[in-house]
SEDREN-768122 format. One record per residue (C-alpha): x, y, z. Coordinates in nm, 2 decimals, always signed. Each point is the difference from the previous one (the first is absolute). Layout:
N
       px       py       pz
        X        Y        Z
...
//
This chain:
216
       px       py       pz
   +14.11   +10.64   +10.56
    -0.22    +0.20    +0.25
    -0.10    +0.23    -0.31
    -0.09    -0.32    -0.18
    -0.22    -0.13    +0.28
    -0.15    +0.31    +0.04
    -0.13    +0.05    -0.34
    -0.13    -0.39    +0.04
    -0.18    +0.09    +0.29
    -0.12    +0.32    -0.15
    -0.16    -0.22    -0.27
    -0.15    -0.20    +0.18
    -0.20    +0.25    +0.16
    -0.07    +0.14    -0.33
    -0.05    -0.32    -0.17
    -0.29    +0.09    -0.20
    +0.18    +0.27    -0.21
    +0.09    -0.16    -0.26
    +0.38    +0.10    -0.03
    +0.06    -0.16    +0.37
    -0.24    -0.26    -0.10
    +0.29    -0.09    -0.26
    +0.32    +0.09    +0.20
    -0.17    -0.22    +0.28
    -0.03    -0.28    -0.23
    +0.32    +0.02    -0.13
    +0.19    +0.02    +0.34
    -0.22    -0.28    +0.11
    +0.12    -0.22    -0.32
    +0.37    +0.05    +0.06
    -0.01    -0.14    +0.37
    -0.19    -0.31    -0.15
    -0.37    +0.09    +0.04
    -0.22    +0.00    -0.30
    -0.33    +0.09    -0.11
    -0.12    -0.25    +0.07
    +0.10    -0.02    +0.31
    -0.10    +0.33    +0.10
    -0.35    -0.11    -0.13
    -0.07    -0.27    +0.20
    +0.11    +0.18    +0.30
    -0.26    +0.29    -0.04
    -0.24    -0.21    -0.12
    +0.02    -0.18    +0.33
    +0.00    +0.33    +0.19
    -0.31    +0.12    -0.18
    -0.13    -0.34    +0.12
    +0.06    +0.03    +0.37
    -0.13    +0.36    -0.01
    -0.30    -0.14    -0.15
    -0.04    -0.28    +0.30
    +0.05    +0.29    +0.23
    -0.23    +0.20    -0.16
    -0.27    -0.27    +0.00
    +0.06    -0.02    +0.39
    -0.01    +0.35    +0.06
    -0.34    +0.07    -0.17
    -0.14    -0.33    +0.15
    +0.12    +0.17    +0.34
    -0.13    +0.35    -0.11
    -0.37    -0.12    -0.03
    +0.03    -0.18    +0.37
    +0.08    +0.35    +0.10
    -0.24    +0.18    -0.15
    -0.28    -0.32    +0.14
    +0.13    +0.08    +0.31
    -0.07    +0.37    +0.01
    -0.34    -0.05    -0.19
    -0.09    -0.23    +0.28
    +0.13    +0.27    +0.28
    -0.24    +0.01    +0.27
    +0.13    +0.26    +0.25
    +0.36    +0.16    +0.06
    +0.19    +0.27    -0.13
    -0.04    +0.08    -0.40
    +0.29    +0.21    -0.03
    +0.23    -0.29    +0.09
    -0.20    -0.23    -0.24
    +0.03    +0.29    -0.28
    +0.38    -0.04    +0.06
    -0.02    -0.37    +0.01
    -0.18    -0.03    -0.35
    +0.23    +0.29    -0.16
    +0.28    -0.17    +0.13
    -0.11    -0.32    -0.22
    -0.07    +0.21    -0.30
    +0.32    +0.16    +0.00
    +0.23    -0.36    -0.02
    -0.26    -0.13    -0.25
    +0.06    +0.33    -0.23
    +0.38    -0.08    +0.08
    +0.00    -0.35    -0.09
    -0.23    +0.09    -0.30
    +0.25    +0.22    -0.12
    +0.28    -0.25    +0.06
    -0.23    -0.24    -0.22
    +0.05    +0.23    -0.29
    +0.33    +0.09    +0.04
    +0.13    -0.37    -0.02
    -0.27    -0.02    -0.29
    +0.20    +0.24    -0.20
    +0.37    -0.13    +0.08
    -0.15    -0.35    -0.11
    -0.08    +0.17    -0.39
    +0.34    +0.17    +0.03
    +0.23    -0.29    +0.01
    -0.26    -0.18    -0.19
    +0.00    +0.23    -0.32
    +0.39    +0.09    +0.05
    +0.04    -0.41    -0.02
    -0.26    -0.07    -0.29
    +0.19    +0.27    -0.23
    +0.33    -0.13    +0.09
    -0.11    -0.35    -0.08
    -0.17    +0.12    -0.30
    +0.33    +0.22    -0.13
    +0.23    -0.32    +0.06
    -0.16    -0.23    -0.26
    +0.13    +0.12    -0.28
    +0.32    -0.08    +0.13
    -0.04    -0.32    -0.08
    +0.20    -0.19    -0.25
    -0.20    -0.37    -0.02
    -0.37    +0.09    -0.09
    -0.10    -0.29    +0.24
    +0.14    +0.19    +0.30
    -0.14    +0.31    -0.11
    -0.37    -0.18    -0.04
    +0.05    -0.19    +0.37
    +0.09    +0.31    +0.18
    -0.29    +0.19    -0.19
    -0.25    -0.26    +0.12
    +0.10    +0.07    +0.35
    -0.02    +0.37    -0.06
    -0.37    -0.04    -0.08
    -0.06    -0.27    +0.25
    +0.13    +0.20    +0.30
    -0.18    +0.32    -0.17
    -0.36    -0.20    +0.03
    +0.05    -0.12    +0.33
    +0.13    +0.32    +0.10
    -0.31    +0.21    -0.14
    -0.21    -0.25    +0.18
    +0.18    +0.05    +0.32
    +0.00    +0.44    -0.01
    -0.40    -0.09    -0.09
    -0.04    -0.14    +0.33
    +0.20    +0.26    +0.16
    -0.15    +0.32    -0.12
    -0.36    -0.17    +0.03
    +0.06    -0.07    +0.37
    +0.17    +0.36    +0.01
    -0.27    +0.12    -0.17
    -0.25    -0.11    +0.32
    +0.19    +0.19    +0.25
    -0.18    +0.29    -0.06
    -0.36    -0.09    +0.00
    +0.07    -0.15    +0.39
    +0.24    +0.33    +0.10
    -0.24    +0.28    -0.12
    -0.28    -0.10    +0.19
    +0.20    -0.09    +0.30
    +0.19    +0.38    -0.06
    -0.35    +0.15    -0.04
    -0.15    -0.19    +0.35
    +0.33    +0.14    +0.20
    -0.06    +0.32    -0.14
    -0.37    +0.03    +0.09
    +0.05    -0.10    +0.32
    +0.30    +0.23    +0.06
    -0.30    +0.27    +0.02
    -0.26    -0.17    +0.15
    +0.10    -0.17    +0.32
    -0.35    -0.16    +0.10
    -0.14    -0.28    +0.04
    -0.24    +0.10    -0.29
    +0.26    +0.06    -0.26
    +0.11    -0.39    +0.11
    -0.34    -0.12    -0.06
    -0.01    +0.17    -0.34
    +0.30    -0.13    -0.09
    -0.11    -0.35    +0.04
    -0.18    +0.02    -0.32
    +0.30    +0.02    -0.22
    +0.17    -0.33    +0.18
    -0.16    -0.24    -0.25
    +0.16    +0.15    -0.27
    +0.31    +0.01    +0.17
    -0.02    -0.35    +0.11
    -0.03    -0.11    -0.39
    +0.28    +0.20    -0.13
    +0.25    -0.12    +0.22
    -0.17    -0.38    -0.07
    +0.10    +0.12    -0.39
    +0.36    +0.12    +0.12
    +0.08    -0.29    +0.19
    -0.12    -0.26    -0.26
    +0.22    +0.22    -0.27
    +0.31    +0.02    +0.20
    +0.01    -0.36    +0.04
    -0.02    -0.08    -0.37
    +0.30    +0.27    -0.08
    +0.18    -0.19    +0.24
    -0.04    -0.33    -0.13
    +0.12    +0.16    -0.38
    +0.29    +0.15    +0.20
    +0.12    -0.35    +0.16
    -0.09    -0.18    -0.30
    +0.22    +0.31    -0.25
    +0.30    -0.05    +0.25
    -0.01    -0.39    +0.01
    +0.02    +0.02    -0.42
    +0.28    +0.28    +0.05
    +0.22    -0.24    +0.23
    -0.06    -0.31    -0.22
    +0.12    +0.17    -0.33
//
């Protein structure tokens, strides 16, 4: 039993190798939990990173206002304020990706095992019924990964000009290198607009994908 749990724990570390992928799967299905299942709880994880991710670049750019703004005081403690910032919005940027990818896992691990059971089927209606649902629940799904890879996909235009501003200052603590700074705030400013507006749309596919998932 220990043994057992240990290679279940194992997996799900390693859950995007596809042999624990499976195994994962499989010990999940014989204590009850399905696919499905498992897919509506990561898609409502990738959500919630999402909303946190949202709030954390919102919070980011006040930062970064807040040093651009700086008027007097020590700039080696408002370096280590801003990299501070930049380093929990790489982390949650990661974690936006990572639940990204466990989201596709499950997703194609269900869609194949859906689309291997039909033939199983012994009364053609059945068989038709279940593979309307399949494609159903593969449309909606595309439209909801859509969402989630274009608001991913915003991350980086916001984090590599906030990455480049902490680095700049990290050599130039004046109150010149501040001012020049200032120019690139605009920019800033509509990339996180972009991110923000983004985010919220994945997240109203992911609530509407996991209402459909619990009615079904």
């Amino acid at each position: 039993m220990v043994f057992r749990s240990g290679i279940l724990f194992l997996c799900a570390a390693l859950l995007f190798l596809p042999a624990c992928s499976s195994m994962y799967y499989g010990a999940m299905e014989k204590v009850g939990v399905h696919k499905r299942d498992i897919l509506a709880d990561r898609v409502e994880a990738a959500r919630d990173s999402q909303q946190e991710t949202k709030e954390q670049f919102a919070s980011a750019l006040e930062r970064f206002r807040s040093v651009m703004n700086f008027d007097g005081g020590e700039l080696e403690d408002k370096y280590d304020e801003l990299n501070a910032v930049l380093e929990r919005s790489e982390a949650q940027a990661e974690e936006v990706s990572e639940r990204i990818a466990a989201v596709e896992d499950v997703a194609e691990a269900l869609f194949d095992e859906w689309d291997g059971e039909l033939d199983q089927y012994t009364s053609k209606s059945l068989r038709e019924q279940s593979r309307n649902k399949l494609k159903q629940t593969r449309s909606r799904y595309a439209k909801l990964i859509g969402a989630m890879k274009k608001a991913e996909g915003r991350i980086a235009p916001v984090l590599n000009p906030l990455r480049d501003q902490v680095l700049f200052l990290k050599h130039n603590l004046n109150a010149r290198a501040i001012s020049s700074l200032k120019n690139e705030l605009g920019g800033i400013e509509t990339d996180v607009t972009r991110l923000v507006r983004e985010m919220e749309l994945s997240i109203k596919e992911a609530d509407s994908f996991i209402r459909m998932l619990q009615q079904e």
